[in-house]
MARSE-437453 format. One record per atom (N, C-alpha, C): x, y, z; residue in one letter. Coordinates in steps of 0.001 Angstrom, whole numbers, padded with zeros to 6 digits, always signed. Each point is the difference from the previous one (the first is absolute). Example, Ala and Ser with C-alpha at 12.3 -4.5 7.8 and 13.67 -1.06 7.14 Angstrom:
2
+013190-005690+007800A/-000890+001190+000000A/+000900+001200+000000A/-000350+001050-000720S/+000820+001190+000060S/-000770+001090+000730S/
***
This chain:
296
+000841-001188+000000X/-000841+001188+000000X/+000883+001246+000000X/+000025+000575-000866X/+000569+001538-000364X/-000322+000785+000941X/+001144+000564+000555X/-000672+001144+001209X/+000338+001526-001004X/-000335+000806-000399X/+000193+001332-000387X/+000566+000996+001629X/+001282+000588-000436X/+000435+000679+001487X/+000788+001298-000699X/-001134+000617+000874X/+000167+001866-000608X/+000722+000771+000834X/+000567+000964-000728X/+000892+000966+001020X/-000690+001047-000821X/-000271+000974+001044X/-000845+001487-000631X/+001763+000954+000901X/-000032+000503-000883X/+001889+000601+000441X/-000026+001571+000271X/+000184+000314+000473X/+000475+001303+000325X/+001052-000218+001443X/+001663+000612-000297X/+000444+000011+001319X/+001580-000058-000991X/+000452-000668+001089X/+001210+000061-000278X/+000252-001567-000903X/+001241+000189-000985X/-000275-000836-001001X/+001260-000856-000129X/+000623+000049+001182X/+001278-001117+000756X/-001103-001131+000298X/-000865+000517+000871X/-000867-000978+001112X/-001194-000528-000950X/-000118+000306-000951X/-001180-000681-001261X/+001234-000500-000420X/+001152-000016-000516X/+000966-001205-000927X/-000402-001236+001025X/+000564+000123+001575X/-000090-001124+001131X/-001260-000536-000103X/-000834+000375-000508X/-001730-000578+000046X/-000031-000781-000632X/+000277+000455-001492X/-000039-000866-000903X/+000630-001161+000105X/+001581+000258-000165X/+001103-001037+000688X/-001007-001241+000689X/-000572+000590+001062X/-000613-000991+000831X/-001402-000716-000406X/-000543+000539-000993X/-000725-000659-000542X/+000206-001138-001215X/+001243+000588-000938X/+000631-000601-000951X/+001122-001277+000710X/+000127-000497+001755X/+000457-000596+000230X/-000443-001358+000860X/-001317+000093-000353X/-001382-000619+000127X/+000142-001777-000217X/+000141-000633+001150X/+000353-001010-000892X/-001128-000495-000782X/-001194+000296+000559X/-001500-000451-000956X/+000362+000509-001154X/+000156-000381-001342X/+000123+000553-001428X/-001603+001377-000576X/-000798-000569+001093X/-001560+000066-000878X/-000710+001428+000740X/+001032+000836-000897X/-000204+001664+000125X/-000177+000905-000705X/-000414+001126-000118X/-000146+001210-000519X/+000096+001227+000747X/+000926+000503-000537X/+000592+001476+000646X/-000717+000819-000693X/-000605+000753+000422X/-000262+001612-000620X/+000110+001112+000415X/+000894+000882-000041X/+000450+001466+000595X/-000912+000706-000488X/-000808+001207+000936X/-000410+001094-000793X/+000245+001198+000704X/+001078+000472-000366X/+000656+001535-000188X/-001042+000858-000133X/-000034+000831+001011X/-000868+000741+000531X/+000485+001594-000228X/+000922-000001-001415X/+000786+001436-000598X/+001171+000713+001347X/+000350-001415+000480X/+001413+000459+000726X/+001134+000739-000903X/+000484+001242+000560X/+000648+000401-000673X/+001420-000167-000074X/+000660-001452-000848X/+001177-000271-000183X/+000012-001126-001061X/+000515+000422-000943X/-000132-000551-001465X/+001305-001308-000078X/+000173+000065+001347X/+000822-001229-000350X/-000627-001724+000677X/-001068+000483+000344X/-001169-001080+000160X/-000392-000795-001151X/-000286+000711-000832X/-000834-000885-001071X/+001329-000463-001126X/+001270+000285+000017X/+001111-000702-000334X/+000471-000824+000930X/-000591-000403+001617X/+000522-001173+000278X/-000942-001026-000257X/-000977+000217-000705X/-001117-000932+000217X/-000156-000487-001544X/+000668+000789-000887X/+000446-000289-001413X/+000645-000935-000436X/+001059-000048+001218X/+001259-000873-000212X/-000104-001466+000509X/-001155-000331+000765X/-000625-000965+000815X/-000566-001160-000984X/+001356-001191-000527X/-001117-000343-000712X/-000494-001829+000485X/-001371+000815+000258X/-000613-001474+000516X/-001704+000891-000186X/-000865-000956-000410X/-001179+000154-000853X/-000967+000042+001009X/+000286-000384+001239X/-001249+000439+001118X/+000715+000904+000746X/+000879+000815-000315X/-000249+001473+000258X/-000631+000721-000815X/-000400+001117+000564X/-000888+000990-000706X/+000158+001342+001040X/+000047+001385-001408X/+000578+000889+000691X/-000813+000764-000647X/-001381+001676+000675X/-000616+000518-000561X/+000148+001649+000417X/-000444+000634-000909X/+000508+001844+000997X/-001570+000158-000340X/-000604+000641+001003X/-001618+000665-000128X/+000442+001637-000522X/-000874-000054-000754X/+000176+001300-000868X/-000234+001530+001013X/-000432-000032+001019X/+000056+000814+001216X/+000063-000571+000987X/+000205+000950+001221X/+000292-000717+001458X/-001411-000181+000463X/-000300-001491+000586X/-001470-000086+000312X/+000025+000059+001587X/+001248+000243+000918X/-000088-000501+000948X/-000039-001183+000549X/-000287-000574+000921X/+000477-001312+000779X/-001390-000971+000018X/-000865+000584+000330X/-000964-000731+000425X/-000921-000241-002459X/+000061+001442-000185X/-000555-000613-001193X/+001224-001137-000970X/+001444+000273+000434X/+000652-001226-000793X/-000100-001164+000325X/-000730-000301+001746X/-000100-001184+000167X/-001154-000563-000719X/-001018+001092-000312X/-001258-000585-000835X/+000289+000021-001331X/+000805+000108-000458X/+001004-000346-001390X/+000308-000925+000265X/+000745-000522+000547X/+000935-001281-000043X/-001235-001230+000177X/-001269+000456+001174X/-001092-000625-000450X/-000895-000047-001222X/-000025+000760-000433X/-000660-000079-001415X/+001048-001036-001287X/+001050+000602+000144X/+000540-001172-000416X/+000291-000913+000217X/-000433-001084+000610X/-000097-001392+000902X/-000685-001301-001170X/+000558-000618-000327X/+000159-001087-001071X/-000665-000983+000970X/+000634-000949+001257X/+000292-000733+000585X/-001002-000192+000986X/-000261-001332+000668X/-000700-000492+001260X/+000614+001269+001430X/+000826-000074+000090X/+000881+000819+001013X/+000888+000921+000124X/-000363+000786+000357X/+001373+001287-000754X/+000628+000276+001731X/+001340+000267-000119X/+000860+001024+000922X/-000071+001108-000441X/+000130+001009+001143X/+000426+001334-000961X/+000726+000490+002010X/+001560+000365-000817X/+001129-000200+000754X/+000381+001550+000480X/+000081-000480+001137X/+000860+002102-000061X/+001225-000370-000506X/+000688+001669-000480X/+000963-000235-000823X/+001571+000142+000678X/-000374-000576+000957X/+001509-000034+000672X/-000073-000910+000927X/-000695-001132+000275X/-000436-000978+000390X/+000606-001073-000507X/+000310-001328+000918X/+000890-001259-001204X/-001150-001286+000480X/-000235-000739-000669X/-000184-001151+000067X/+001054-000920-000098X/-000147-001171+000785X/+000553-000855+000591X/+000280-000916-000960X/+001225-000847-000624X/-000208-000949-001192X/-001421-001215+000259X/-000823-000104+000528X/-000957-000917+000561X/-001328+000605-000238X/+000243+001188+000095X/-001803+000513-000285X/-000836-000194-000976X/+000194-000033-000872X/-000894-000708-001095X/-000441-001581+000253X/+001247-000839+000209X/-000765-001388+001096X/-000708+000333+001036X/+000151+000728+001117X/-000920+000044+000932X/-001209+000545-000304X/-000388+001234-000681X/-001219+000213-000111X/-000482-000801-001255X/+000308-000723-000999X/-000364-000896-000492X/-000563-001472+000710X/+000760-000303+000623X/-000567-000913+000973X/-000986+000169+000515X/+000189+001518+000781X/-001409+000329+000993X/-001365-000048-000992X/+000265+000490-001239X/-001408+000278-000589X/+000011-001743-000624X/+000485-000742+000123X/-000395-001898-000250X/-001032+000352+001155X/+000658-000375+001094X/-000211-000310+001660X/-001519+000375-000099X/+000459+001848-000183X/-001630+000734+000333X/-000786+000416-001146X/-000334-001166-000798X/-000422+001141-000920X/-001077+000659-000519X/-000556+000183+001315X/-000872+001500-000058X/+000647+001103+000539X/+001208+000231+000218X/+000442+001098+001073X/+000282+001055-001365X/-000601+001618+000462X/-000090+001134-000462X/+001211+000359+000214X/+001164+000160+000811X/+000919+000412+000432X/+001112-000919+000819X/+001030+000180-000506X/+001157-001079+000541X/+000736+000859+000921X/+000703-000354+001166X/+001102+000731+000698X/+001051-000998+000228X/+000929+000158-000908X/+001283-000873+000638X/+000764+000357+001519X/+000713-000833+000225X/+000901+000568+000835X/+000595+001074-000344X/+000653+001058+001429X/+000744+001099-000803X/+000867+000639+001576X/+001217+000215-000719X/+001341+000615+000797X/-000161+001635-000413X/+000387+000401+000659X/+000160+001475+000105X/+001197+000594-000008X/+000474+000815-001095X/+001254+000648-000351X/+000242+001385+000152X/+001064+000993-000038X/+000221+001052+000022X/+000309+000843-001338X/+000133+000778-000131X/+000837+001161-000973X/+000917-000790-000480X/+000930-000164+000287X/+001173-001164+000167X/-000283-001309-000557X/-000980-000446-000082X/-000102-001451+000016X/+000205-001053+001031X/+000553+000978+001147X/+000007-001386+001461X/-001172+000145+000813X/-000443-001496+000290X/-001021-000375+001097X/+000068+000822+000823X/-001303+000536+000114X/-000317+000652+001545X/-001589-000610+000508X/-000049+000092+001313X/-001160-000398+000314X/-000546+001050+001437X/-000763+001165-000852X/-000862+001207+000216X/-001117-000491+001388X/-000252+000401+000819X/-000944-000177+001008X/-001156-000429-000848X/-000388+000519-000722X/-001130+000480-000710X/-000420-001180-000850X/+001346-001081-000907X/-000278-000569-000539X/+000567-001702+000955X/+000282+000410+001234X/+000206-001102+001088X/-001882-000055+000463X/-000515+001026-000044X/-001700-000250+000525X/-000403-000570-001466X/+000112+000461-001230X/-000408-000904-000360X/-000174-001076-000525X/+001269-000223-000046X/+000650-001593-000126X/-000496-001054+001008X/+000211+000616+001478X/-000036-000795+000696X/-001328+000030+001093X/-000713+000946-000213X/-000893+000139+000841X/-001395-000331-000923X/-000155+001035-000948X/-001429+000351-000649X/-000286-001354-001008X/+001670-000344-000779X/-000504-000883-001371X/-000440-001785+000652X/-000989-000334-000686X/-000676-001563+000453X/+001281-000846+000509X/-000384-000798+000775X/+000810-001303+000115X/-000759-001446-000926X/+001061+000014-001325X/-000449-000725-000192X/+000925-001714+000195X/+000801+000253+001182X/+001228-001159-000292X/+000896+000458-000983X/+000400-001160-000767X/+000671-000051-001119X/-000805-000369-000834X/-001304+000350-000344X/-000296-000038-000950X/-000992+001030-000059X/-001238-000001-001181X/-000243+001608-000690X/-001493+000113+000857X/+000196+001003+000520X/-001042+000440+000932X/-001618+000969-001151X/-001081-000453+000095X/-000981+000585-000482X/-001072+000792+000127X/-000271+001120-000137X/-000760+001043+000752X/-000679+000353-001240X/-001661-000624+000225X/-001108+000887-001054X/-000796+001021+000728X/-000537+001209-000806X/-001260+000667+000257X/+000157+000446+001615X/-000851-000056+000681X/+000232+000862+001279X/+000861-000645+000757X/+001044-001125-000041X/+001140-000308+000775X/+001328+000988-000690X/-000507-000060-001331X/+001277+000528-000339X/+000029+001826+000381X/-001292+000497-000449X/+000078+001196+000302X/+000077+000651+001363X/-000906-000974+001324X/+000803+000372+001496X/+001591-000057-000097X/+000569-001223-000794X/+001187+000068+000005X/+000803+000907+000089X/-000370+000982-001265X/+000713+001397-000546X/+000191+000904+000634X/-001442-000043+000216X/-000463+001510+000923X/+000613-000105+001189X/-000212-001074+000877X/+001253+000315+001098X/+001118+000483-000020X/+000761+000140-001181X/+001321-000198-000059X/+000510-000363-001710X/+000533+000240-000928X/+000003+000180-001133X/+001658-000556-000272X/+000025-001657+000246X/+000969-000544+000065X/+000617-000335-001228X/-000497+000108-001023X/+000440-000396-001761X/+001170+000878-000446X/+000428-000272-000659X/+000882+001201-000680X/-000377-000131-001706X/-000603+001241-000397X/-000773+000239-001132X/+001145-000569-001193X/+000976+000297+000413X/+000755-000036-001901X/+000529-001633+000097X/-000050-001028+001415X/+000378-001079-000249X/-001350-001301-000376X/-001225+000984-000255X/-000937-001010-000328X/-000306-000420-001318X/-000430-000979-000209X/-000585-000664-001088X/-001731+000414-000070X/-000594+000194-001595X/-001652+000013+000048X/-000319-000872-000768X/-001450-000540-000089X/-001027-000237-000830X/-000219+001344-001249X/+000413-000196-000564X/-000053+001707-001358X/-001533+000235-000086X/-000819-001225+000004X/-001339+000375-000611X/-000751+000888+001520X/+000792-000363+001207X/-000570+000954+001458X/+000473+001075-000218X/+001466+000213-000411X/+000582+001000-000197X/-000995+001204-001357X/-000196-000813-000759X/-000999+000838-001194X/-001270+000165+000171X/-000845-000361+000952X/-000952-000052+000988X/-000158+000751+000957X/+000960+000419+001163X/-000271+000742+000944X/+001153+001326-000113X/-000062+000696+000108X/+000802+001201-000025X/+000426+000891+000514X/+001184+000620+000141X/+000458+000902+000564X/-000876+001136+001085X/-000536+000056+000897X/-000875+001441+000482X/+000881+001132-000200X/-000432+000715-000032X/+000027+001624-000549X/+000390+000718+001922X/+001100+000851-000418X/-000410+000780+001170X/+000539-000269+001298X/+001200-001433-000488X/+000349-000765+001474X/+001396-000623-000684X/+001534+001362-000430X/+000576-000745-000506X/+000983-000665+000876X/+000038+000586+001004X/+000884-000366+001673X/-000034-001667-000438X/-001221-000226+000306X/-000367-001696+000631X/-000978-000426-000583X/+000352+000227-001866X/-000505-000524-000953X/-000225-001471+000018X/+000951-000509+000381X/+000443-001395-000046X/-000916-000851+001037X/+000070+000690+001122X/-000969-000566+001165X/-001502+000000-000374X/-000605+001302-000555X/-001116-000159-000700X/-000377-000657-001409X/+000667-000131-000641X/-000415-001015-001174X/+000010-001393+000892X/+000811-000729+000699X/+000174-001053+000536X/-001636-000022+000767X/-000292+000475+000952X/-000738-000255+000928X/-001479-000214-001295X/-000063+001504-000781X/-000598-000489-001085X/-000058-001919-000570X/+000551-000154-000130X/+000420-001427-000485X/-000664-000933+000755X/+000125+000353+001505X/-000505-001471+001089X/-001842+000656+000113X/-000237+001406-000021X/-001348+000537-000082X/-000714-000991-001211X/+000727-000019-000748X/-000145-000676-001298X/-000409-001656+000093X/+000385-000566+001135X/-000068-001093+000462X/+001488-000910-000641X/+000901+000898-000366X/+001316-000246-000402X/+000911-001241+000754X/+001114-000776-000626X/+000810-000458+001101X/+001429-000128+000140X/+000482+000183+001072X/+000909+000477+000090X/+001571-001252+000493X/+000744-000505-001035X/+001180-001097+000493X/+001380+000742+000438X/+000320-000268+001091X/+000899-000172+000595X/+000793-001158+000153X/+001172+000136-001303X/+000872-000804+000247X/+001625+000482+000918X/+000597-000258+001097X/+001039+000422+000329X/+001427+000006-000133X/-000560-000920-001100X/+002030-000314-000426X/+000512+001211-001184X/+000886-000014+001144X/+000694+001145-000386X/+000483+000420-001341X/-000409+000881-000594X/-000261+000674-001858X/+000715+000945-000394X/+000061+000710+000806X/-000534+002149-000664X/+000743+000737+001579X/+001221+001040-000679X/+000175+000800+000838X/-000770+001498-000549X/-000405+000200+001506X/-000732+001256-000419X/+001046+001311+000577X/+000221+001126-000504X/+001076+000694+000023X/-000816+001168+000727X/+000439+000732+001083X/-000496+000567+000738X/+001123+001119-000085X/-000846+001648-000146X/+001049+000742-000180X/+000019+001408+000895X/+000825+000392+000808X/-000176+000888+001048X/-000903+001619-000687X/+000465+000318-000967X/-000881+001038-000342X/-000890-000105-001340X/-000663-001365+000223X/-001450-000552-000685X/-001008+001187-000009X/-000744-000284-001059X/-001300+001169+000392X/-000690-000396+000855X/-000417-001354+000334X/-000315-000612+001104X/+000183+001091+001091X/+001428-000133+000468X/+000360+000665+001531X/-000097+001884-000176X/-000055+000317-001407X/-000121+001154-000125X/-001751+000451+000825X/-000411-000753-000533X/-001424+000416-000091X/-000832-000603+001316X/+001269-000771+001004X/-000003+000178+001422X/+000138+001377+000836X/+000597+000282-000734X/+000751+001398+000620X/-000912+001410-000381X/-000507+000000-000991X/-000675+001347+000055X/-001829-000815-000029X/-000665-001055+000590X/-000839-000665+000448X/-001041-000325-000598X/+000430+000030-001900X/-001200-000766-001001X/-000063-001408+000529X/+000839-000547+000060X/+000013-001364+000507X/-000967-000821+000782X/-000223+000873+001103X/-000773-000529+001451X/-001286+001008-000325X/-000434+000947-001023X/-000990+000262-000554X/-000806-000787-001019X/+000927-000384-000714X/-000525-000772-001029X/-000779-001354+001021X/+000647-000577+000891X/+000237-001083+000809X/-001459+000362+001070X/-000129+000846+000258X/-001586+000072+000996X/-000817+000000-001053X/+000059+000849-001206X/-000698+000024-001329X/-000866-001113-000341X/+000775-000936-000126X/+000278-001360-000525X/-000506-001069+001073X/+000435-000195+001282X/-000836-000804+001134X/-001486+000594+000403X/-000120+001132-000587X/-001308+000039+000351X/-001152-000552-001417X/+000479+000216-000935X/-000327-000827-001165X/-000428-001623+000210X/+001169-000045+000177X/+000514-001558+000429X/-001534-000809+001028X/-000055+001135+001042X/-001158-000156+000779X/-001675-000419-000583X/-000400+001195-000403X/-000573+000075-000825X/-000401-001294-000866X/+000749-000188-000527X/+000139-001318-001144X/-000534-001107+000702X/+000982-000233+000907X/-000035-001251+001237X/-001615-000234+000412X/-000629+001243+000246X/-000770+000064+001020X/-001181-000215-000889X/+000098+000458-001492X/-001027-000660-001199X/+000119-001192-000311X/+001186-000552-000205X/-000089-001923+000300X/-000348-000661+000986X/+000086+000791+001349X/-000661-000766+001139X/+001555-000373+000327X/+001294+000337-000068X/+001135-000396+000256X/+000366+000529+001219X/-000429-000456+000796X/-000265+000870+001457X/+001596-000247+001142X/+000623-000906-000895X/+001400-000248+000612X/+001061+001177-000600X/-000694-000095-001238X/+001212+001248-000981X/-000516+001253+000373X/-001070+000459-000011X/-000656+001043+000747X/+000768+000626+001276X/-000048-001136+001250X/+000382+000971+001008X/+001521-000277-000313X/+000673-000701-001052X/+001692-000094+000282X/-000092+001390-000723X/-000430+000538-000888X/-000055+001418-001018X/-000194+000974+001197X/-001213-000034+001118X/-000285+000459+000849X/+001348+000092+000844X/+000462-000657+000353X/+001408-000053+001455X/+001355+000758-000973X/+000267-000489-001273X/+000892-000028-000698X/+001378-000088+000954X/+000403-000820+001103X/+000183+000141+000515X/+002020-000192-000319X/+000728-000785-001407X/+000954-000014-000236X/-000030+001495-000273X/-000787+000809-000841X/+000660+001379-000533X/-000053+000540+000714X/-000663+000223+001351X/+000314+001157+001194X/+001395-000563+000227X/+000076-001188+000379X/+001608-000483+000641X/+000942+000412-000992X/-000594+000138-001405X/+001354+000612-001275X/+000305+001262+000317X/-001371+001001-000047X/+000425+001320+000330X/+000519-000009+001511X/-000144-000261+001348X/+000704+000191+000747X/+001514-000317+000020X/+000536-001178-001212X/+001086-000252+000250X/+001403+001392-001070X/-000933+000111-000719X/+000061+001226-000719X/+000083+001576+000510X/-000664+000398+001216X/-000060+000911+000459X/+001326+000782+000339X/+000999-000736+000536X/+001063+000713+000498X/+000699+001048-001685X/-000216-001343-000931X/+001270+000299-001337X/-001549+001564-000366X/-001169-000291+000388X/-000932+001333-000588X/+000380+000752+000300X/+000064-000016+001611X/+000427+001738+000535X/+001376+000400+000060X/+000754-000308+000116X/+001233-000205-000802X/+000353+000443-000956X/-000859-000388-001051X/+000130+000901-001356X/-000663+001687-000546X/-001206-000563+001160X/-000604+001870+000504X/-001257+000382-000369X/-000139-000611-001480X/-001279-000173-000652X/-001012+000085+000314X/-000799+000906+000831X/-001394+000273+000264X/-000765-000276-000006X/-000144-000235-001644X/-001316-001143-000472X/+000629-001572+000562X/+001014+000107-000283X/+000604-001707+000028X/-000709-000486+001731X/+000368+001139+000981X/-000115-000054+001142X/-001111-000018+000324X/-001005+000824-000725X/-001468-000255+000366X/-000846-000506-000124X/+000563-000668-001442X/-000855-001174-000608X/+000473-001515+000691X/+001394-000150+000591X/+000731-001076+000803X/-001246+000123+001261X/+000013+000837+000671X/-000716-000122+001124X/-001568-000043+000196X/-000458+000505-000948X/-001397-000533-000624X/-000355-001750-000185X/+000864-000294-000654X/-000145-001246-000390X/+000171-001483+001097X/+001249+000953+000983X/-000269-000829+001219X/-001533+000409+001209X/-000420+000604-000060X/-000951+000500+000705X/-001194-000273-000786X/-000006+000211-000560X/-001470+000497-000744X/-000692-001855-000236X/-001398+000830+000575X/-001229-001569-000515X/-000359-000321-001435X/
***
């Protein structure tokens, strides 16, 4: 089974060669690469991807910049395949990932969404292991043993909402869920968390396999942590759990409901966050940090 695995690119274009690398070192043969250049400005991109010669690469420039969230609905629109990746672009996969989430979708195969195992890297490329991604490695994500743990419909979505243990660029989809449910508007913080939960609302399901795949590259001045700091983040994030609520409380999901209700990992995020807020001085960052721990 052909997996199609997309990189939507904008960034630095050392750390997209390493992507590829790591995809092109795959020992599963049964791939498709597709880059889509998002009008990064350095013309020596589309001459390394020239020189590349192997026939399931594929290298594309969008005729304007669409941004992040509409290139990921590019890279979906162009989706050939049962299952598509679509990779951040400085992210490596593991020589094994294409076996493991191939396997998983034998194993499960109704699952909407795959999560391999996944290590956590730096700027650098060396292991680190972040408080943040020690909760959710080890606290929030299922126990499934050693083998692939399964969460449909309102197990999977209490799942989330507690605690939002996945890491978006190391998953695998179903393309036809992916061309089906869509992006919300208006929530680009924790886009990822809302299309997902979307998915299990959906009566979606969700495999967790844990052997280890996909480093996910974690970077000190991410927009992520930017947008900690002046407090879209933990706006978007009450925004969004009260939605979340809402939803729950129209399925009768009365477990996902009050976990949306407590939200009780993201108060513990923003409090652990608080010191690096005020610290940095940010006003809003500071007022929207302390809102979010307080507020019903």
């Amino acid at each position: 089974m052909t997996l199609e695995i997309f990189v939507p690119f904008w960034g630095e274009p050392a750390l997209l060669y390493a992507t590829v690398d790591s995809v092109r070192a795959q020992r599963n043969p049964d791939w498709r690469l597709i880059v889509i250049d998002d009008c990064y400005p350095d013309d020596t991109v589309p001459a390394y991807f020239a020189a590349i010669d192997d026939d399931r690469v594929s290298y594309t420039r969008n005729q304007v910049n669409l941004g992040i969230t509409e290139n990921y609905r590019e890279a979906i629109r162009r989706a050939t395949t049962e299952y598509i990746a679509i990779l951040g672009c400085d992210d490596l996969l593991h020589p094994n990932y294409v076996d493991v989430v191939t396997h998983t979708m034998t194993k499960v195969p109704d699952a909407d969404v795959i999560q391999p195992g996944v290590r956590v890297i730096d700027e650098r490329g060396t292991i680190v292991n972040p408080l943040a991604d020690r909760v959710k490695q080890g606290v929030l994500a299922p126990r499934g043993g050693e083998g692939t743990a399964v969460l449909t419909g309102e197990r999977m979505a209490t799942s989330l909402i507690r605690g939002d243990w996945l890491y978006w660029p190391s998953l695998t989809f179903r393309t036809e869920t992916l061309q089906r449910i869509d992006f919300r508007e208006g929530l680009p913080i924790i886009q990822d968390l809302a299309l997902l939960m979307d998915i299990a609302f959906d009566g979606g399901t969700l495999a967790y396999n844990p052997t280890l795949a996909f480093s996910y590259r974690r970077h000190g001045g991410s927009v992520s942590q930017k947008t900690l700091l002046d407090g879209r983040r933990f706006r978007d994030e009450r925004t969004y759990y009260t939605e979340a609520r809402r939803l729950a409380e129209a399925h009768g999901w009365h477990r996902t409901a009050r976990a949306a209700r407590a939200r009780v990992m993201s108060r513990l995020h923003a409090i652990t966050e608080l010191p690096k807020v005020i610290k940095d001085g940010n006003r809003a960052g500071i007022e929207s940090t302390l809102t979010h721990i307080v507020a019903l």
